[in-house]
N, C-alpha and C positions, 0 to 999 in steps of 0.2 A: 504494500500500500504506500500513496505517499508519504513522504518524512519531510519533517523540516529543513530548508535549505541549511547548508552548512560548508564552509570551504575548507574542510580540513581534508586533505590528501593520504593518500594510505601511506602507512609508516616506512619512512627511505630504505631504501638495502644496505643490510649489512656486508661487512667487507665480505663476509661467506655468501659462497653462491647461493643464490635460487635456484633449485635442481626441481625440473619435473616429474613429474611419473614418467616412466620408462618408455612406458605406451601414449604418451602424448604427443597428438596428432600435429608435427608442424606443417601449416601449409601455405600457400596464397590463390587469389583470386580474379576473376576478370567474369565479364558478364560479355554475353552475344555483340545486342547491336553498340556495346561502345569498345569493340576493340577488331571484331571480324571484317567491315569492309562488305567489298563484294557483295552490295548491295544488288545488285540486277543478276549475278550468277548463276548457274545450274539450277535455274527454277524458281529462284526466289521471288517474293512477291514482297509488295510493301508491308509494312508494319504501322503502326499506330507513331511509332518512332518516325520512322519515313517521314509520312503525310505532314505531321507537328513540326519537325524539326525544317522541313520546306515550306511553312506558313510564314508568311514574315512578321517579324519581329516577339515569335516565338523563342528564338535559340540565340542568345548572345554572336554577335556576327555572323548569324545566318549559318551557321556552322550544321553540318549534317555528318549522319556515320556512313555516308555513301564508302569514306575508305577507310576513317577511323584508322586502330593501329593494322591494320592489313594482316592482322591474327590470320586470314582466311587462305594466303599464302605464304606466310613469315611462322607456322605454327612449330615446325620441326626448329627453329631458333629458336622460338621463345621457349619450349620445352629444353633444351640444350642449355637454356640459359638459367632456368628452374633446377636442371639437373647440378648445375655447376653450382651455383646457392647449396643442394644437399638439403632441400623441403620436401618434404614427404608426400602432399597430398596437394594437388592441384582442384579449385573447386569453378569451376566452367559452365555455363547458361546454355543450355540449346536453343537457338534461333528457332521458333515455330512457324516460322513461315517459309523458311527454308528446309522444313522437315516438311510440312503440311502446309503447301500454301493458299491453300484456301479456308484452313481449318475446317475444313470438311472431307471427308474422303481419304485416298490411300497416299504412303507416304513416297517422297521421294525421292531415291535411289541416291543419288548424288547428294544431296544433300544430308544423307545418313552417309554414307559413305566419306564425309569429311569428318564427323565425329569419330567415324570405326580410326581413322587412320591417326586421329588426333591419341584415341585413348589407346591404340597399340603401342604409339610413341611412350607416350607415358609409362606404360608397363614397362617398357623395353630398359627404362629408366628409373626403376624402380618409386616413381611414385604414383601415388593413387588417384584417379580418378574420380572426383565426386559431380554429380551432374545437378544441374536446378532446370528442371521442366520451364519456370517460367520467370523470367525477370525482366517485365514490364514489355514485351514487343510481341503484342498481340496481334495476328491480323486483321492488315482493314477491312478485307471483308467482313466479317466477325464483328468489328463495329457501326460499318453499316447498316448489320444485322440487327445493334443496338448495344454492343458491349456487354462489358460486365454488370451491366442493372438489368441484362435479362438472362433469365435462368438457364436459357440454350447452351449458353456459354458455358457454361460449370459441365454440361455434358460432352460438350466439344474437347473439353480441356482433357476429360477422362478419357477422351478417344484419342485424343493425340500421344499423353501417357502410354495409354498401351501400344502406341505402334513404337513410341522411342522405348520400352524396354523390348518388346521383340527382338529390335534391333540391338539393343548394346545390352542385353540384361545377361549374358554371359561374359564383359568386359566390365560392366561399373558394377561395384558393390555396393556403393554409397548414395541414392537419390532423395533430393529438396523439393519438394511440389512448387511451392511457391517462393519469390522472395519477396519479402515486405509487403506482403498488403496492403499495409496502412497507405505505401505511397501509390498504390495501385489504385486504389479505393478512394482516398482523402486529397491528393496531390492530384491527380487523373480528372475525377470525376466533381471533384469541389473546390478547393481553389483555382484549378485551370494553368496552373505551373506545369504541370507533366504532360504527356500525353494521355489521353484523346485532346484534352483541355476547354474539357465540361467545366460549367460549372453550375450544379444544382446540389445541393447539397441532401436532400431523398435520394437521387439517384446514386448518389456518391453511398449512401447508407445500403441500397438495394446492393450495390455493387461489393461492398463489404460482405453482405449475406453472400451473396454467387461466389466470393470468390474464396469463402467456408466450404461452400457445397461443395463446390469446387477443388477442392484439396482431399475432401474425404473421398469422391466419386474416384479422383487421383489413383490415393493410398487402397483402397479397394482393387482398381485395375492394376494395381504395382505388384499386391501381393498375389492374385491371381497368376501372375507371370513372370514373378524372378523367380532366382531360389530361395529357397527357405530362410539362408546366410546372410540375404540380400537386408542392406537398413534403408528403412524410409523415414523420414522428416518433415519439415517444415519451417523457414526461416521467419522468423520476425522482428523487428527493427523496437525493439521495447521500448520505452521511453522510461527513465529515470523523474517522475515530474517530482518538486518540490514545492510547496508553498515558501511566498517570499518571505511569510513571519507566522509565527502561531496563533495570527488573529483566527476564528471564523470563517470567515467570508475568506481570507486566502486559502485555507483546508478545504473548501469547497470548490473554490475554484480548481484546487490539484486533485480533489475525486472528479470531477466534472470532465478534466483533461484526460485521466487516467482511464476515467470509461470507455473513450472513443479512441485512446492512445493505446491501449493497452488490454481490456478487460474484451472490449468486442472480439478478440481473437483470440485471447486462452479461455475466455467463457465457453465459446460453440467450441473450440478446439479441444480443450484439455477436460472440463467440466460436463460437458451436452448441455449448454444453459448459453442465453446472453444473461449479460448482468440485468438486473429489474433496474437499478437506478438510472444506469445509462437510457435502458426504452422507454424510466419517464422521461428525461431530460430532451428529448428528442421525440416526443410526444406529439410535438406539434407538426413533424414536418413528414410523421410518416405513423400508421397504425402497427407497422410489422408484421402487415398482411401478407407479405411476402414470403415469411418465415412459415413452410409448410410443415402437418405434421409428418414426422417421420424425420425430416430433416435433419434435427440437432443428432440422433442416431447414426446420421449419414456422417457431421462432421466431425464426431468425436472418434478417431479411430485411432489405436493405440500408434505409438511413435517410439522408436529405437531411440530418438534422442530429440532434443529442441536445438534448433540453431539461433542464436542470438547474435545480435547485430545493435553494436554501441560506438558512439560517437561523440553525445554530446550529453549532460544532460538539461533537461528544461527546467524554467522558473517560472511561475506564477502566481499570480494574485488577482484578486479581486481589481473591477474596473468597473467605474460608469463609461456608458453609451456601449454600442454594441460594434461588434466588428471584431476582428485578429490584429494584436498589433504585427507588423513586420518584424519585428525583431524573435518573433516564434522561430526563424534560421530554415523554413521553408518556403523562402523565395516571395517575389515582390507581388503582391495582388491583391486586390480591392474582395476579394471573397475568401472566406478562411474555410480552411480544409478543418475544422474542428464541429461538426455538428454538435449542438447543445451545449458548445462554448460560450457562449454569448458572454459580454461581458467578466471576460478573461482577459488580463494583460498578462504580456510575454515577455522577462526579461533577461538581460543579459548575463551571466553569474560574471564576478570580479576576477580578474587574472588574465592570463595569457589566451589569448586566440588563436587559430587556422587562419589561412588563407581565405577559408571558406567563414570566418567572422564568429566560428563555434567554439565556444569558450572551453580550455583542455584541462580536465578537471576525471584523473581516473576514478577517481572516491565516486563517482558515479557508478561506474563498472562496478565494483566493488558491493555495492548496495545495492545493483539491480539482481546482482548472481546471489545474493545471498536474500535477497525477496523472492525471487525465481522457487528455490531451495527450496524457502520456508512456506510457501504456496503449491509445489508440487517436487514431496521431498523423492519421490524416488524415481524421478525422471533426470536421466544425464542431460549434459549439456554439451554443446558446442559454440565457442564464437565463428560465425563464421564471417564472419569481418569486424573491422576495426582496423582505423589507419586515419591517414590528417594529410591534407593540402597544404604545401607550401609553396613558396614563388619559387622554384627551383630556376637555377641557371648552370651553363656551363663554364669551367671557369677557364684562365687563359693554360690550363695546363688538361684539359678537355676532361677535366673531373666534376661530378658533380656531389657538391658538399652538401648536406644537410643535416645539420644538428638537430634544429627542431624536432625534426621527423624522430631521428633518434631519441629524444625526451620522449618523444608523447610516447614510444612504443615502450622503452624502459618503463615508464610511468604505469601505461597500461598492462603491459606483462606482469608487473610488479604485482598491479591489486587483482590476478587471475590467477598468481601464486597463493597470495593471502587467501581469496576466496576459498583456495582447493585446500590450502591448509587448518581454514574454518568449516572444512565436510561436504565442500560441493564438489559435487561431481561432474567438473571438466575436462572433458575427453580430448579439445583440441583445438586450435587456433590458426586463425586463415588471415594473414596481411590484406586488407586492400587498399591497393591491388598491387598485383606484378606489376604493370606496365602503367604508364601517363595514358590517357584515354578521353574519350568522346564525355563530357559529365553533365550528360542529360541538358539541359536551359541553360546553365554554364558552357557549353560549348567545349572550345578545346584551352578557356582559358584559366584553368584550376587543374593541378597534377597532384594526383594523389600516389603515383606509381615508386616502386620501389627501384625500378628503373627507366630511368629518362629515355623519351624517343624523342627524337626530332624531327618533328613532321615535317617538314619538307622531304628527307631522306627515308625518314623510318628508321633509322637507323639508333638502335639500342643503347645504351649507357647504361650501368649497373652505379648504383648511388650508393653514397655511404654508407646510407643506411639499410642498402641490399644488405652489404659486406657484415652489418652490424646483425642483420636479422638470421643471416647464415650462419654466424657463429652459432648465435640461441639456437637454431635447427641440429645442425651435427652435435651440439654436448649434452643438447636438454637442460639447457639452463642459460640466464640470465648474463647477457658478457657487461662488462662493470661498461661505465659511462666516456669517451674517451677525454683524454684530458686536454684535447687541443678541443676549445670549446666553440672556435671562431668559423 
C-alpha cells in the first residue's frame, strides 16, 4: 500500500561484496518496434507505433522506428556483443505484426523465422532467451477494429500466443504476455502520449479490462502448448506512489493513484477481483459493464513469477481543480492517463534526476519488492527492467563515459540485494536496455542503452557502464563504484 514519502536511500555498501544467489538471472533488454527497423520487411504490416509515430507532431522530431537500431539485420552483433558482457538472459518483444500481420489468421514464415535464428544465436551463446508476446505495437488493423477497448482483441492476442509458441516453444523457456499495461491502457488510450493516442478515458478503463483478459486467454494458450518446464508471466511497471505528507487528503490521493497505478492489475491478475475502491472512484465514467462473468477466472491464472519494472517513484497529494499535473513524468498533455484521479497533484521527489526529469531515488525499489512480498508472499519475482537516460556522448578518445548511469544501477542493485536479503524472492535482473533506441514520443533523443549507437552509422559503442554491468554479470555480485568519478 502507499507509504509516506521519504528520501532516505537504502543503506550504502559495505567495502564486502554484495554476492547474489548463484542462480541469479543477469540479463538485458530491448523491445521490437524501438530497436528492429525493417519496418516494410518480409510481410510486415504497420503497427499502432507506425501510424503514431508518422502523425505529426506526435514523436519528438518526427522520429519513427522505420530503422530504429536495425536489430533486424545487426542481431548476430548485438548478440556477440551481449555474449562479450557474459549476461545471461536476453529478454526481446516479438513484433506482432511481423509475426501476424493482420492479427488475424496464420502466421508468417519469415517473420518467425527471424526470431528462430535470433534465439538459436543466443543459445549458441549461452544465454537465455526470454520473449514478451506484446510490448505496445499492436496492429493497425486491430485498431481499426477498435483496439484494446474491444474484447476481440484479448482473443486475437491468445491467437497470436499460440502461433509464437508453436513456433519457438521448443527454443524459449521463458515467456511475458504483456509488458506494462498500464502504458498500454493509460498512456494509449487516455492521455494520448502513446500510441493509438486516444484519449477517452472509459475507453482507456475498457482497455485495461481486455488487456487482463487478454493475458489470461494468453497464459491459457501458453500452457496448452509449451512444455511443462516452460515459465509464463506477466510484466508490470508498478508504481511506488507516496503521499506528499501524512495529511488525509494526500493518503487519499496515493490510494486513489495506486488503484489505477497498481491495484487494477494484481486485482484481476493475482486476486480474481478488481479493487471495489478503484470501481467506485471511476464510477462515473464507466458501470464495468464490460467486466463479464466468468472473466476474473479467465484473468487470474497462476504465474511462474511476476516481472517488475521500476524506475521512478511517484509523489502525490491532494489538489484543487481537476486535471494531471505534468510533472506525473508521463509526458506533456492536457488529458491525464489517471482515471479517478481527479484532483491529484504530481510531484517531483528532491534529488538527483535522469535525463528523462525522473527523480533516482532506489528506496523506491526497495519498498515496492518488499510491498510486492508482503501482498503476494509466495510469488517470485523478476525485474525485468530498470535502467536511466542520460545525455551520453562520445568522447574525443571514442569512449563513452557515464557515471550517472553507473550510480543509478549501483544504487538500484544495491536495494534488490537488501530486498533478497529481507526474504524476497528475486530471481533476476534485466538492464534496460542493451542498446540506445527509438523511446517511444521521445524519439531518438533520450539513451537509455548500455551501449551507444550512432545513428547515422549504427554503429555500436559498449559504455562504461556496459563494462561496469558485466562485471556484476560474470561474479554475481556488486563491483564497488569506480573512483575516477568524472
Amino acid at each position: 500500500m502507499a507509504t509516506a514519502h521519504r528520501t532516505v536511500a537504502p543503506a550504502p555498501a559495505t567495502h564486502a561484496a554484495r554476492e547474489f544467489p548463484p542462480a541469479f538471472l543477469w540479463g538485458t533488454a530491448t523491445a521490437a518496434y524501438q530497436v528492429e527497423g525493417a519496418a516494410a520487411l518480409d510481410g510486415r504490416t504497420p503497427s499502432i507505433w507506425d501510424t503514431f509515430s508518422r502523425t505529426p507532431g506526435k514523436v519528438r522530431n518526427g522520429d519513427t522506428g522505420d530503422i530504429a537500431t536495425d536489430h533486424y539485420h545487426r542481431w548476430r552483433e548485438d548478440v556477440a556483443i551481449m555474449a562479450d558482457l557474459g549476461v545471461g538472459a536476453y529478454r526481446f518483444s516479438l513484433s506482432w505484426p511481423r509475426v501476424q500481420p493482420t492479427g488475424r489468421g496464420p502466421a508468417v514464415q519469415k517473420g518467425l523465422d527471424f526470431y528462430r535464428r535470433l534465439t538459436d544465436e543466443l543459445l549458441a551463446n549461452d544465454i537465455q532467451p526470454v520473449v514478451t508476446l506484446y510490448h505496445w505495437d499492436l496492429p493497425q488493423e486491430l485498431e481499426d477494429a477498435g483496439g484494446w477497448p474491444e474484447r476481440d482483441t484479448a482473443h486475437r492476442f491468445a491467437e497470436y500466443a499460440g502461433l509464437a509458441a508453436e513456433a519457438l516453444g521448443d527454443r524459449v523457456r521463458t515467456w511475458i504476455t504483456l509488458n506494462e499495461p498500464w502504458c498500454s491502457a493509460f498512456l494509449g488510450y487516455g492521455s494520448g502520449v502513446h500510441a493509438p493516442g486516444r484519449t477517452d478515458q472509459t475507453a482507456a478503463l475498457r482497455a485495461a479490462h481486455h488487456l487482463n483478459l487478454g493475458h489470461g486467454l494468453a497464459v491459457q494458450e501458453l500452457r496448452t502448448r509449451l512444455p511443462a518446464a516452460a515459465e509464463v508471466s506477466v510484466t508490470l511497471n508498478l508504481h511506488q506512489v507516496r503521499p506528499l505528507t501524512g495529511s488525509d487528503e494526500d493518503a487519499d490521493a496515493a490510494r486513489r493513484i495506486d488503484g489505477v497505478a497498481n491495484r487494477v492489475f494484481t486485482g484481476p491478475l493475482l486476486r480474481g477481483a478488481y479493487p471495489a475502491d478503484t470501481m467506485r472512484d471511476t464510477a462515473h465514467l464507466t458501470d464495468w459493464s464490460f467486466v463479464r462473468d466468468g472473466d476474473l477466472a479467465v484473468t487470474q491464472q497462476p504465474l511462474d513469477f511476476l516481472g517488475v519494472n521500476y524506475y521512478t517513484p511517484t509523489l502525490v497529494s491532494a489538489a484543487s481543480g481537476s486535471g494531471v499535473h505534468s510533472s506525473d513524468g508521463h509526458g506533456a498533455s492536457r488529458h491525464s492517463p489517471w482515471p479517478g484521479g481527479d484532483n491529484v497533484a504530481f510531484h517531483l521527489p528532491p534529488g538527483a534526476t535522469t535525463a528523462m526529469g525522473w527523480a533516482v531515488d532506489p528506496s523506491g525499489l526497495y519498498d515496492l519488492l518488499l510491498r510486492v512480498k508482503k501482498d503476494f508472499p509466495a510469488l517470485p519475482l523478476m525485474i525485468t527492467e530498470n535502467g536511466a537516460a542520460f545525455d551520453d556522448y562520445v568522447d574525443p578518445e571514442g569512449e563513452v563515459l557515464d557515471p550517472g548511469r553507473i550510480d543509478y544501477l549501483h544504487g538500484h542493485l544495491t536495494a534488490v540485494h537488501r530486498a533478497i536479503e529481507a526474504g524476497v524472492d528475486v530471481r533476476g535482473y534485466f538492464l534496460w536496455s542493451l542498446l540506445d533506441n527509438f523511446e517511444w514520443g521521445y524519439g531518438y533523443s533520450k539513451r537509455f542503452g548500455a551501449v551507444y549507437v550512432d545513428y547515422p552509422t549504427h554503429k555500436r559503442i559498449p559504455k562504461s557502464s556496459a563494462r561496469w554491468y558485466s562485471r556484476a554479470a560474470r561474479t554475481g555480485s556488486l563491483p564497488p563504484l569506480p573512483t575516477d568519478r568524472t
